[in-house]
N, C-alpha and C positions, 0 to 999 in steps of 0.2 A: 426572682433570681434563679437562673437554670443551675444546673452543677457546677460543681467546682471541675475546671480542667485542667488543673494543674494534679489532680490525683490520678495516677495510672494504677497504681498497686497498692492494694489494704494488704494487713495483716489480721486476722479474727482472731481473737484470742477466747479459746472453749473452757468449759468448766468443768474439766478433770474426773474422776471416778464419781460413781451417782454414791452420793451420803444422804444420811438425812437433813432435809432442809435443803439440798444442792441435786434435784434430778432428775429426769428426761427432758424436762422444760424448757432445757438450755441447748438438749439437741435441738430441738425445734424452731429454738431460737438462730441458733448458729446455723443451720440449713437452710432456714428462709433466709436468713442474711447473705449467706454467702451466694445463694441463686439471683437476689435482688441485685447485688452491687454487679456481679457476674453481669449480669444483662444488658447491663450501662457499657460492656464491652472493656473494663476495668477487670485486673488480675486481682486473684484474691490466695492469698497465702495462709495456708490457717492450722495453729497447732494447738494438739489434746492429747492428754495420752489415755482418752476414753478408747478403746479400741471397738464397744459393743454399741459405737453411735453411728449415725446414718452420716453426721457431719463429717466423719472419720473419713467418711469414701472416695476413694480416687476421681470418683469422679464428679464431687462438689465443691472442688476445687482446682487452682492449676497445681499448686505442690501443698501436699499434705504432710505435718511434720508429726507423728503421733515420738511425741518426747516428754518427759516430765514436766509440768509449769514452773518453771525457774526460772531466774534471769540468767543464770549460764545457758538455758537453750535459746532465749530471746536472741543474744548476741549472739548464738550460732549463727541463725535463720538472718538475722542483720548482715550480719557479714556475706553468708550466702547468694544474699536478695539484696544488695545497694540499690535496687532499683527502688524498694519499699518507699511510700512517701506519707502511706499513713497508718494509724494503728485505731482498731474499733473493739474497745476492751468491754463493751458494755451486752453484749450476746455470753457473756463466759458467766454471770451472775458474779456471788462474792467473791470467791477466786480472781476472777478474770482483772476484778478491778483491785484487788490488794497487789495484785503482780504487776499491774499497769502503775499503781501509787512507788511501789519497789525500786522500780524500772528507772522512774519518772525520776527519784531519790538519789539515785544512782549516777541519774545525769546520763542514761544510754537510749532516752529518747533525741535528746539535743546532739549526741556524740555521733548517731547517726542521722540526723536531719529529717526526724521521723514526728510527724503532727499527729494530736491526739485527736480523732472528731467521733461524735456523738453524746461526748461530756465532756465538761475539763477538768481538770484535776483542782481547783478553786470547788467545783462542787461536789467531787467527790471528798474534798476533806470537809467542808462545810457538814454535809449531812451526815459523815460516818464521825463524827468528831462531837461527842455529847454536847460539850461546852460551846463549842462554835454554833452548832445548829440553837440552841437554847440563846444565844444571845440574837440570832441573825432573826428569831421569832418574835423577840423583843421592840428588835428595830424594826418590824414592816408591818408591827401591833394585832397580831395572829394569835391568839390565847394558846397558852400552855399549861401544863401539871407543874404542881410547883414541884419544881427539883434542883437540887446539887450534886457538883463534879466529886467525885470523890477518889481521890490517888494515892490514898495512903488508910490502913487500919483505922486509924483514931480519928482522923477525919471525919471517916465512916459513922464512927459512934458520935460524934457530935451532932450529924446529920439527923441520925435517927432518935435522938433525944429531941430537937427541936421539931421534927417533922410529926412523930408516934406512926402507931399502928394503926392499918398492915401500911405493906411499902412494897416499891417494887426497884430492885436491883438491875440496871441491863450493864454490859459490858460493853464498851466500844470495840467498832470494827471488830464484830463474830458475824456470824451467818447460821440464821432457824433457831436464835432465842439461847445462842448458846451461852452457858454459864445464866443466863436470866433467871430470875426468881419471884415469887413472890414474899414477902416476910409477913405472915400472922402474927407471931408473939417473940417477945423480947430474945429467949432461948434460943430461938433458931439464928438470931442475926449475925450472930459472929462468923460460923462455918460457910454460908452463903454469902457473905461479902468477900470471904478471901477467895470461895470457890468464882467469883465476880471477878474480883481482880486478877487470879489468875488466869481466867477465860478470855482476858485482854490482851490482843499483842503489845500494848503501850500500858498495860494493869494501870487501866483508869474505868471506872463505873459510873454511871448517872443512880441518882438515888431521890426517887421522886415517890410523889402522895400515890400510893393505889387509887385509881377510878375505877373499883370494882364492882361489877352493877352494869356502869355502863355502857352505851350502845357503842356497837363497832362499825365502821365504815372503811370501803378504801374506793380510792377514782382512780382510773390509767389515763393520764394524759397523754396527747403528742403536741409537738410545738417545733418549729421551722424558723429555717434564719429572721426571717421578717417579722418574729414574736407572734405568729399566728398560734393557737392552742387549738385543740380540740378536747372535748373528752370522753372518752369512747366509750369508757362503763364506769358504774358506778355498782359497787358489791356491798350487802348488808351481811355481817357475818349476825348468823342467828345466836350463836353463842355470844354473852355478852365479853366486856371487855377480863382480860383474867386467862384467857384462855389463847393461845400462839395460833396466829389466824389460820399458819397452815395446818393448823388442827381444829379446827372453827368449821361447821358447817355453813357456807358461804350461799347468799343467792342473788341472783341479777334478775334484773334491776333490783335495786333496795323497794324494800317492800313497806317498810314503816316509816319513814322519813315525809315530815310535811313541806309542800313546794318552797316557802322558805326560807326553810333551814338546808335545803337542798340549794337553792340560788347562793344563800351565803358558803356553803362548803366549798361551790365551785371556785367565788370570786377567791376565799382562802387560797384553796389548791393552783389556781392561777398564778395569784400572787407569791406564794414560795416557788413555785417553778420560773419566775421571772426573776428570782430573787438570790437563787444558788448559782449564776455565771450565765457565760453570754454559750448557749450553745443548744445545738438541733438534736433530736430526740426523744424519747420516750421515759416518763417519770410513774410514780406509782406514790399513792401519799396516801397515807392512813390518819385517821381520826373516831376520835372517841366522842356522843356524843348524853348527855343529862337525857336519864330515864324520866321526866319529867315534862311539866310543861313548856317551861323554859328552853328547852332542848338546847342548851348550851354548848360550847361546838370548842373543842378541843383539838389541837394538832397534834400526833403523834410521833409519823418521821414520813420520810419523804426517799426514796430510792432513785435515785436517777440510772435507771440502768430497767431492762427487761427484766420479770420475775416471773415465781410459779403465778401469779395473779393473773399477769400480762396475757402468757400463755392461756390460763380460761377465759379472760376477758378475748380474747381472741378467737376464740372458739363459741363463745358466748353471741359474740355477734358478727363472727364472721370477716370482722377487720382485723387482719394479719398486721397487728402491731409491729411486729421483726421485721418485717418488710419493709414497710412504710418507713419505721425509725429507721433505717440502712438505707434509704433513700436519703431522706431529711441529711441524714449526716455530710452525704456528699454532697450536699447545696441544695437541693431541689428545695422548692415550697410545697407547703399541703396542694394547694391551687393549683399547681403543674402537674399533679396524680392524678390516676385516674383510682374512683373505687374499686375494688378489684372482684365485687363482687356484680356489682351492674354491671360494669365495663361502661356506663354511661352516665356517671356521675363524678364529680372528683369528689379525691379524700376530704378536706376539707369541707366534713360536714359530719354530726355527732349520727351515729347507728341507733338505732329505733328499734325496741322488740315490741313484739307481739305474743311474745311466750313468755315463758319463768323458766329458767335454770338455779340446778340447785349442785352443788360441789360437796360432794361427804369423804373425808379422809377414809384414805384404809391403814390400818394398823398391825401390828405382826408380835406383838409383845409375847408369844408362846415362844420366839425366837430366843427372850430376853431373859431367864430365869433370875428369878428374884427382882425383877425391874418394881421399880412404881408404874404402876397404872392409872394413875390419874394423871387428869391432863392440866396443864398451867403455862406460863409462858415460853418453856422451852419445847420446840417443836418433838415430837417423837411418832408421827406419822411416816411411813415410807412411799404412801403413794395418794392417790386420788382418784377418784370418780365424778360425772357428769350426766346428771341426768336434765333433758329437756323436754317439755310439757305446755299446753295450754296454762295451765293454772298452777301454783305452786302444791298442789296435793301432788299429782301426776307427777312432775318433776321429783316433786321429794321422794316419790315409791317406785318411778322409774332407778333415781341414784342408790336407793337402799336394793333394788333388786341385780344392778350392778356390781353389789360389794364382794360379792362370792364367797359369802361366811355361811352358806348353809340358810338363807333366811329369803322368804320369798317378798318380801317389804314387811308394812308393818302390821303387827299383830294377824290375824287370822292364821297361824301356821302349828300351833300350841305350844312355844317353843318360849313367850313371854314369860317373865317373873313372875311369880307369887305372894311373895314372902314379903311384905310391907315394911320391916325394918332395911330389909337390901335394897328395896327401890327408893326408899329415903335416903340410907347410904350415898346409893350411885349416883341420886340426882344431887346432893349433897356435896358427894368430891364428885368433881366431873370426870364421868369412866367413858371410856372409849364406844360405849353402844347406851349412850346416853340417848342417842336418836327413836332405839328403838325403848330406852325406859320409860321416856315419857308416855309414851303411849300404853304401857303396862299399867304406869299410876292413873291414867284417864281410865283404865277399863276397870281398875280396882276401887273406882269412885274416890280417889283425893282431890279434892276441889282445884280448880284451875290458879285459883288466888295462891292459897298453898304451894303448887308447883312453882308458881312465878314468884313469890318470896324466897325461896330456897335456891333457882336456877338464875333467875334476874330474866329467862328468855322472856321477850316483849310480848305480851296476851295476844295480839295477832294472830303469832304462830299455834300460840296455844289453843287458839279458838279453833282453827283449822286442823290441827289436830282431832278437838274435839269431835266436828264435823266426820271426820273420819271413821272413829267410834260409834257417834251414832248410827252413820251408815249399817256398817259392819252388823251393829243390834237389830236394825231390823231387816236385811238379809238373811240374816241365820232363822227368822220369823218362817221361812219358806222351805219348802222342799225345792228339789232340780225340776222338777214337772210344773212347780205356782209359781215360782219365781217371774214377776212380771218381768215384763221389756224393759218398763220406764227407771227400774231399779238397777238391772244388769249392765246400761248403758251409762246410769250415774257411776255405778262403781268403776267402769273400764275408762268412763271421764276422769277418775279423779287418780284414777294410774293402780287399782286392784288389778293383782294377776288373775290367771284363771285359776291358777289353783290355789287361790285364796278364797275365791270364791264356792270353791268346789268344798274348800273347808269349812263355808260358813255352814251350807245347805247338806253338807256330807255326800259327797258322791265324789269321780274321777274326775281330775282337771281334762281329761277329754269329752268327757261328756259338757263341761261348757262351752268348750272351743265349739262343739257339735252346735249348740243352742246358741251359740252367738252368730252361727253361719246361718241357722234356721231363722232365726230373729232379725238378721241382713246387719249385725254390729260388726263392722268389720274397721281394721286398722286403718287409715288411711296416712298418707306421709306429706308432710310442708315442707317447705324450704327457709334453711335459716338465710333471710336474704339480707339483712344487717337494715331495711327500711322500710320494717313493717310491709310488705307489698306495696307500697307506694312506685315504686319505680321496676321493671321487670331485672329476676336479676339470672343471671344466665348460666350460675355455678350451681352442679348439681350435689347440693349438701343438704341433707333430709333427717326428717325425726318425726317419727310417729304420735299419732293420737287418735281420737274419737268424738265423731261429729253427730248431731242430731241431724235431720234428711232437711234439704232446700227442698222447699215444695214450687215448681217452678207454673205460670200462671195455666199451662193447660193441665196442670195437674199432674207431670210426672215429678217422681223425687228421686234426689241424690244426693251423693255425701261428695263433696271436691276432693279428688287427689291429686295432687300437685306433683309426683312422683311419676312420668310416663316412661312407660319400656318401651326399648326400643325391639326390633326384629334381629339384634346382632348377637352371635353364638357371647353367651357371658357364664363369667364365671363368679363364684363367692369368696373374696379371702375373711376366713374368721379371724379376730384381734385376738391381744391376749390380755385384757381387758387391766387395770389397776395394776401399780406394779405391788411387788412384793418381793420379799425376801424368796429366794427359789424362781421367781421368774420377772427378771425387769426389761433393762431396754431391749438386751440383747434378741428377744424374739419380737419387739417392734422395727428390729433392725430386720428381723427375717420377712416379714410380712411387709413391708415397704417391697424388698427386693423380689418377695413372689408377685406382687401387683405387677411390676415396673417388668418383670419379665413377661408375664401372660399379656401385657399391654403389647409387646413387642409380637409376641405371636398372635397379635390379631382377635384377642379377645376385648368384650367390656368387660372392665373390672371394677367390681360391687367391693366396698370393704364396710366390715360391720364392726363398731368397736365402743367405746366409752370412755376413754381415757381420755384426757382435757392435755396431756403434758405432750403427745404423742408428734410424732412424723407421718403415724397413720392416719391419725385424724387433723391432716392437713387437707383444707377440701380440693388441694388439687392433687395429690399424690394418687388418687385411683380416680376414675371415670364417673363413679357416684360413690358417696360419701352417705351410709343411716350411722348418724351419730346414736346408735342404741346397746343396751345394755346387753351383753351377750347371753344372752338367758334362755332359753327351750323357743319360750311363746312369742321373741320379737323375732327368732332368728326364725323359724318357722314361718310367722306370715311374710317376711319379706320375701324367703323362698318361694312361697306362695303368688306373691306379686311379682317380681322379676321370670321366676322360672329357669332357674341358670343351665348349664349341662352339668353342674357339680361345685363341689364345697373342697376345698382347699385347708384342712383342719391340720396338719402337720405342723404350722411354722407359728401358731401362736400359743403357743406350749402345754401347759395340762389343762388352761381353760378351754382350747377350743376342743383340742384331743375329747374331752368328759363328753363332749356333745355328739361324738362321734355311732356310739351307742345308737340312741334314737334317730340320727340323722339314719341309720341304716336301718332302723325299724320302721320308718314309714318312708321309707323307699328313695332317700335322698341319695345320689351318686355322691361317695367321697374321692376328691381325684388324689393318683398315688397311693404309696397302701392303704390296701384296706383295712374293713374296722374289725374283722377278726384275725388280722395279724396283730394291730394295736394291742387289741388283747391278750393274745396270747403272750408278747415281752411284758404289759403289766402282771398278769396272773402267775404269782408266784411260782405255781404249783406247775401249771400247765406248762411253764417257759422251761423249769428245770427237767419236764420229760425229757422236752425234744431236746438239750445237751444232751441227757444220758443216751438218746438216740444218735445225736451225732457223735458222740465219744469223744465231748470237751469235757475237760475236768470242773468240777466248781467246788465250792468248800459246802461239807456234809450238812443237811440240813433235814428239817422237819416242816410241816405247817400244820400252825393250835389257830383254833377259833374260840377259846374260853381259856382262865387260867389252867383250869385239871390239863387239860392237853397241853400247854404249854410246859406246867413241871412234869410233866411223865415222858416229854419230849427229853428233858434237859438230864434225865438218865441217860438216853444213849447217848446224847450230844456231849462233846466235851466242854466247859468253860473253859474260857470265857464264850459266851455268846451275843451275836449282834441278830437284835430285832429290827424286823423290817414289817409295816406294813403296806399293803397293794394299792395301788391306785392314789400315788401319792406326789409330791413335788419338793425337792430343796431338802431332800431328806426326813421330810415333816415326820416327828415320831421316830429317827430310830436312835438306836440305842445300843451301848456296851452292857453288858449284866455282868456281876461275878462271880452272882449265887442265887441261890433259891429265890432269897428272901425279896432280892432286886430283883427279879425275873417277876415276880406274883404281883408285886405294885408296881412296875411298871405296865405289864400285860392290863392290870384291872383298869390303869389310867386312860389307857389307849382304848382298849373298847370301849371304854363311857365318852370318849371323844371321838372317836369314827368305828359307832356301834357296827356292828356285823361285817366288820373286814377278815380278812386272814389275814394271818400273821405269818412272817417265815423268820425261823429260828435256823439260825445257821454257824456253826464254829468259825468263829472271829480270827482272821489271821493272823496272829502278835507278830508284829517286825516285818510284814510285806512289802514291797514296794508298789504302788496303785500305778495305771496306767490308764489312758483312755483313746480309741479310735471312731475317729469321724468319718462316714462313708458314703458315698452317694451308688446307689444302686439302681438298676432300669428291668424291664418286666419281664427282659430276657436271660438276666442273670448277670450282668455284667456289672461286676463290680468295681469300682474306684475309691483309695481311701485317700482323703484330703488332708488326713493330718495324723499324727500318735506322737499322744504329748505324753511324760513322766511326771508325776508329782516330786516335787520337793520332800512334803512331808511323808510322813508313813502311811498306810493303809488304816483306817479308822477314821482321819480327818476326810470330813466331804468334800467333793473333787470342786464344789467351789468356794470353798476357803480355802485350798491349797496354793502353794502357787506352783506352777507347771512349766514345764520346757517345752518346747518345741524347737528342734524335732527331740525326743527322750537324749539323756545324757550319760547314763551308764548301763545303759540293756545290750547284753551280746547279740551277737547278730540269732544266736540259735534262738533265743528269748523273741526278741521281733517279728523271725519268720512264724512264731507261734501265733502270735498276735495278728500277722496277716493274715495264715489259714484261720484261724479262729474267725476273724472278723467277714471275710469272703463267704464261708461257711453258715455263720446266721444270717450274714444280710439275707444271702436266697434261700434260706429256707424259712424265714418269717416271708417270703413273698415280698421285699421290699421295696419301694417304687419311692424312688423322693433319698432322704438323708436319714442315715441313722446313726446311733453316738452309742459303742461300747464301753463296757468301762472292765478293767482289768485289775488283778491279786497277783501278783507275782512273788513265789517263794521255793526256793531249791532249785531255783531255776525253769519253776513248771508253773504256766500261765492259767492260773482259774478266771474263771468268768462270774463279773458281781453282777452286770444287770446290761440289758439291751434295751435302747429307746427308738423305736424305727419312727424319729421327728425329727426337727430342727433342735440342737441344743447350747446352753448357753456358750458354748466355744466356737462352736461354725463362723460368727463373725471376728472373734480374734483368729482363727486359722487365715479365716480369708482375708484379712489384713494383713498377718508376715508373712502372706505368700503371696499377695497382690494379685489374687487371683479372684474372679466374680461363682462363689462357689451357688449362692443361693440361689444365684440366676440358673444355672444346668439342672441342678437340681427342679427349681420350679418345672422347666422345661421337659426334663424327664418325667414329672408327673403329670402334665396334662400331654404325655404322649406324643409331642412336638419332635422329639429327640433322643437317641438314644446317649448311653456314656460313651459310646466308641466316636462319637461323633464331636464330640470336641478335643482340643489340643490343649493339653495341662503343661503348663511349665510355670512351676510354682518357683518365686524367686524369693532366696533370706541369704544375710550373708551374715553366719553366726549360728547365733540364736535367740528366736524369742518368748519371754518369761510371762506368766500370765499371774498378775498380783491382787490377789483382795484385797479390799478396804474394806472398812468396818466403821460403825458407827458407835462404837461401846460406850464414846463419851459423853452421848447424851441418858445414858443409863448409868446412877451410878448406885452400885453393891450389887452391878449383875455378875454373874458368873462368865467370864473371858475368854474360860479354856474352851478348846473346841475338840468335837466329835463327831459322830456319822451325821449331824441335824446341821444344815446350814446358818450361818451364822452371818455372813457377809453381804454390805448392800452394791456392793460396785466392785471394780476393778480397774488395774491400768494395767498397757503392759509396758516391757521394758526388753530395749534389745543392745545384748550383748553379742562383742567378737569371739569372746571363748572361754572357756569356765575357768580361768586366772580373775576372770574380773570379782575387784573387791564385793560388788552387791550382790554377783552370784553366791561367794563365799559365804560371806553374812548370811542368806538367806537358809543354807545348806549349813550351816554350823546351828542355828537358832532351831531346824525341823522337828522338833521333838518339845519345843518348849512349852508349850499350850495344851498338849493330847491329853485329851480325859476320855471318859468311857460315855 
């Protein structure tokens, strides 16, 4: 059955500011959706009030509404668009579909003759409704955990008297485990059932038998009006069951699973996606299965709707689930698509690896003071990583080298535990670098049995681990001169960096790279083509490895690289790898728009990145796609193999920036500024000459490299004082002091956590007004500022927890014109070339300057949203030289003002500390625009500014 043609116009409905559990995943979701349905020559209407997403852009849609997710904006955009004839709630994740259930409730899908497709709302209350989905498993004889509904206190405890210990608590309709529990012992049950009930919009919990121990699984289905299915991956979370998958280290294909108990999981998974309503789309179903030999097979829940899974399983094998499912919705069949990666097969048909992928969260809990760190069923990861490999070793040490915690993969770096009571601990409560503990206790000799008693992980992994260890043992047997071939090539087979290796034998991680070039081990690149090689597939999306030589029959050898360059001027954009607190969508939004411009001027554009959730790592958004880990030694050889005219490091935020350094020590072209201006706005010291050279004020300051130097600073300096260390992101480390005692333990914490930084001590402005301007600069000097926002709060809160105006709402115009010359004034004397983000002290009327970033920062995409203008685009174009600033026409259009709002995830933390300081604290934002500062919510915001400020 082809399309439905009675649909002319969708409505997408997006999923709001990134939290935890809710983030980037659903840009990507909602961008491929809205281009697929686009295609069909159908309008697509679509609101968020994510401002730092790429689905946000004027131009992935025909009207963009970035408005709050309510059903009073719904019936705006209704009213607006009578044309509307459907709604596709399921690209917005759990948001999207609680606002689609709201809507539905409300009776203002019917009032305006608006059909829901891609789900129906029969299955969205089935699966988000404990009791319905528990009985519907009943009916179609699918095994379940034994559990009951539980809607009231005493209930509760009835439950858990007949059930015993441990237990597990879930809330209905939350999203990323919230309010979910585990319960160990009688004591704790009381507090975590009401925090259960609470966490409920309808305070109802399911209260089922812990299956702790065992194995975790989840499938991404698709399925088409005519009941066709597919099922496109199948994920083994290495962590066993106990643990919130999006904190579960994940790998594709499942790795332990015998054929089966794999055959019956599908038919399972089949049968509940035939079972939740009549409707086209994409599902995701998790299950638990018996550590044993029975391997007993458990159903968990079932999501009808795109998730962060989807999104890897996507990336995993290259079939653009969003896609497909935004087809499917409009009528199509699998049968009527084509694969999008052959262009010679249809969709209907399951993807086939030939590699391992392995997914390791990243974590931020230094953000979280006082948080629990141990991990359980409720999510507390912020972002994710993706590494891909021949073999699950490779995979796993590509994703760990990924993580950008300072750690080169695993073990060889000296950086493991010691201490045999702490690695029992960690692997005990499961701690966030459990990944790298296990491997501490393989090398401290705790037997593998041991491990797997304590963790539950399935000895598989463990073995492979093991293998890892042994390696590593007899490597370090060698010096860099004996070190055979057949050894240096096992390790780079199994994903060892160079400079882990350089660690084992003791030498320079160059002198390996030297010895693997002498040795002829060199990178080679595949293609993820979703069909094993089987059928040629025509999209250029790659990921490195390391081959043993074809000896072909006259006797020459070679290693295959599937990776061909062409003869066309290219360019590199660097990602900004995992998100995190300090750097998330908003520079995946930037690094999309520098590809898509350099495309325009006639480059090929390489993007290098790791992220699984991304826009960037859509394999068509740049001309080639290395899904690799942004790390020294893969970014290196691809430069190596491509050969670009330059690296583009400005737009994907402190991770590409850090690489910047070496990319100019061994002779990489960085395009736009260069790497000793970058420098010079991070280095504390160096930055505040050149004010006092140009005769801007800044507030009085010192720089210590030890405590002594720090208190013999804090004589001349006045208290209070704010620490800052260099070379940093998202405020990491600073700090208010407001005495000795707080100056000496914070200085002593910080140096044992980014040993040999400097430090700048600088009198803390009490009662300033912060400010910030965003500028785009060209090689001539011309400068252009695209935006100067005001903070709501005081000076001491970081400018991204704050919320901000745009344009500023109480600065004189004498104050402004400060802020212009100030801002005109470093752009060209840092030598600027590209976008730079000041940030501003305003007190007695006299403008000091806190800090200059000559990059992309995270405001540029809400600028260029209420001013509707393509900022990152000029800018790209001004740094590859294309263009100068004089050369385009700015007319930035807002009618008002618009406010730029953090969101925060404190709820799934709880006894952390709320207040907030110079360290960023926030995982998202919206924004919000007002006609004039009478409005109530500017009020509120502007009355409340002071409420939070701690030091």
């Amino acid at each position: 059955m082809p399309k439905d043609n009675s649909i002319k116009s969708v409505l997408i409905i997006g999923s709001g500011p990134i939290v935890i559990g809710q983030a980037c995943e659903f840009d990507y979701a909602g961008s491929q959706s809205a281009r697929s349905i686009r295609e069909e020559g159908i309008e697509v209407i679509l609101i968020n009030s994510n401002p730092a997403t790429i689905m946000t852009d004027p131009s992935m849609a025909d009207h963009v509404y970035l408005k709050p997710l309510t059903t009073k904006s719904i019936i705006e955009i209704l009213k607006a668009h009578p044309q509307i004839d459907a709604v596709l709630p399921t690209m917005g994740g759990q948001t999207a579909l609680n606002l689609c259930l709201e809507a539905d409730e409300k009776g203002i899908w019917n009032d305006f003759g608006v059909k829901l497709i891609g789900v129906d709302v029969n299955a969205i209350n089935i699966t988000e409704d404990r009791e319905q989905f528990k009985q519907l498993l009943k009916k179609i004889n699918v095994p379940s955990a034994p559990a009951e509904i539980c809607t009231s206190y005493l209930r509760g405890k009835e439950i858990a008297q007949e059930f015993g210990f441990p237990l597990v608590i879930r809330p209905s309709f939350t999203l990323g485990g919230t309010g979910a529990a585990i319960v160990y012992k009688k004591e704790d049950f009381d507090e975590l059932l009401t925090r259960g009930l609470e966490a409920s919009p309808i305070h109802e919990v399911l209260i089922d038998k812990a299956l702790m121990g065992w194995k975790e699984y989840e499938l991404e289905l698709l399925r088409d009006k005519n009941d066709n299915v597919v099922i496109i991956c199948s994920i083994e979370n290495m962590d066993p069951m106990g643990i919130h998958t999006g904190d579960s280290i994940t790998v594709a294909p499942a790795m332990t699973l015998s054929d089966t108990t794999f055959q019956k999981m599908r038919d399972y998974a089949i049968l509940m996606m035939r079972s939740i309503g009549n409707f086209a789309g994409g599902c995701n179903v998790q299950f638990a299965v018996s550590p044993d030999e029975k391997e007993d097979i458990v159903a968990i829940e079932i999501n009808p709707r795109v998730s962060r899974s989807s999104a890897l399983a996507s990336k995993a094998t290259g079939y653009p689930i969003a896609k497909i499912a935004s087809k499917l919705a409009l009528g199509y069949n699998l049968d009527e698509l084509q694969n999008q990666i052959t262009k010679s097969t249809s969709a209907l048909f399951e993807p086939t690896l030939d590699y391992v992928i392995v997914k390791i969260p990243r974590w931020n809990f230094d953000k979280f003071e006082g948080a629990d760190r141990t991990l359980g069923l409720q999510m507390k990861s912020v972002g994710e990583v993706m590494g891909i490999g021949r073999s699950f070793q490779e995979a796993l040490h590509k994703a760990t080298q990924s993580l950008e915690i300072k750690r080169n993969g695993l073990g060889a770096d000296g950086k493991g535990y010691k201490n045999y009571e702490q690695i029992i601990e960690k692997l005990t409560f499961a701690s966030w670098d459990r990944v790298f503990v296990i491997y501490d206790a393989i090398a401290m000799g705790i037997p593998l049995s041991r491990i797997h008693e304590i963790t539950k992980i399935d000895m598989w992994f463990l073995k492979q681990y093991e293998e890892l260890y042994t390696l590593e043992k007899e490597i370090s047997n060698y010096k860099v001169e004996t070190l055979p071939r057949e050894l240096l090539l096992e390790a780079k087979q199994k994903g060892f960096a160079d400079r882990q290796i350089a660690h084992m034998v003791g030498c320079l991680e160059s002198q390996i790279h030297d010895l693997r070039m002498v040795k002829n081990i060199n990178r080679v690149f595949k293609l993820v083509d979703t069909c094993a090689a089987e059928f040629k597939a025509k999209t250029p999306y790659y990921y490195s490895t390391f081959e043993a030589e074809i000896e072909k029959a006259d006797g020459t050898r070679y290693v295959d690289n599937e990776s061909i360059v062409t003869d066309k001027k290219k360019i590199i954009v660097l990602g900004s790898g995992p998100n995190r607190i300090g750097q998330g969508i908003e520079f995946d939004y930037s690094c999309v728009h520098g590809v898509l411009a350099a495309k325009e001027c006639g480059y090929e554009t390489i993007m290098i990145n790791c992220n699984p959730e991304t826009v960037s790592t859509d394999f068509d958004t740049a001309d080639k796609l290395y899904f690799e880990p942004v790390f020294w030694e893969h970014i290196y050889d691809i430069i190596q193999h491509e050969k670009p005219e330059g690296v583009i490091v400005q737009l994907g935020g402190q991770t590409a920036l850090k690489l910047a350094e070496k990319l100019s020590k061994y002779g990489v072209k960085i395009l736009g500024t260069s790497f000793d201006a970058l420098d010079l706005a991070e280095d504390r010291g160096r930055f505040s000459d050149l004010l006092t050279e140009l005769k801007i004020p800044f507030p009085q300051f010192g720089i210590a490299e030890t405590a002594d130097e720090a208190s013999a600073l804090a004589d001349t300096l006045d208290f209070p004082l704010l620490i800052r260390p260099s070379y940093v992101l998202g405020g990491q480390g600073m700090k208010i002091v407001i005495n000795k005692q707080e100056l000496e333990e914070h200085v002593i914490n910080l140096l044992k956590t980014i040993p040999g930084n400097k430090l700048l001590l600088d009198h803390y402005l009490d009662g300033a007004i912060e400010a910030e301007a965003d500028a785009i600069c060209d090689a001539d000097g011309n400068v252009y500022i695209i935006g100067i926002m005001e903070h709501i709060e005081p000076c001491g809160v970081h400018s991204g927890d704050s919320n901000a105006t745009l344009p500023p709402f109480n600065l004189g115009e004498f104050v402004m014109q400060q802020i212009k010359d100030h801002t005109h004034k470093i752009a060209v004397a840092l030598k600027t070339v590209g976008l730079i983000n000041i940030q501003f002290a305003i007190k007695d009327d006299i403008v000091y300057i806190i800090e200059a970033n000559p990059r992309a920062s995270r405001t540029v995409p809400f600028i260029a949203k209420a001013y509707g203008e393509p900022y990152v685009n000029y800018a790209t174009k001004v740094m590859l030289g294309e263009n100068k600033v004089t050369d385009f026409t700015f007319n930035p259009q807002l009618k008002g003002y618009a406010i730029k709002q953090p969101v925060f995830s404190f709820s799934k933390f709880h006894n952390v500390n709320k207040a907030l300081g110079p360290e960023m604290k926030s995982t998202g934002e919206s924004i919000l625009f007002i006609d004039d500062l009478k409005d109530d919510q500017f009020y509120e915001l502007y009355s409340r500014r002071k409420m939070y400020l701690s030091k």
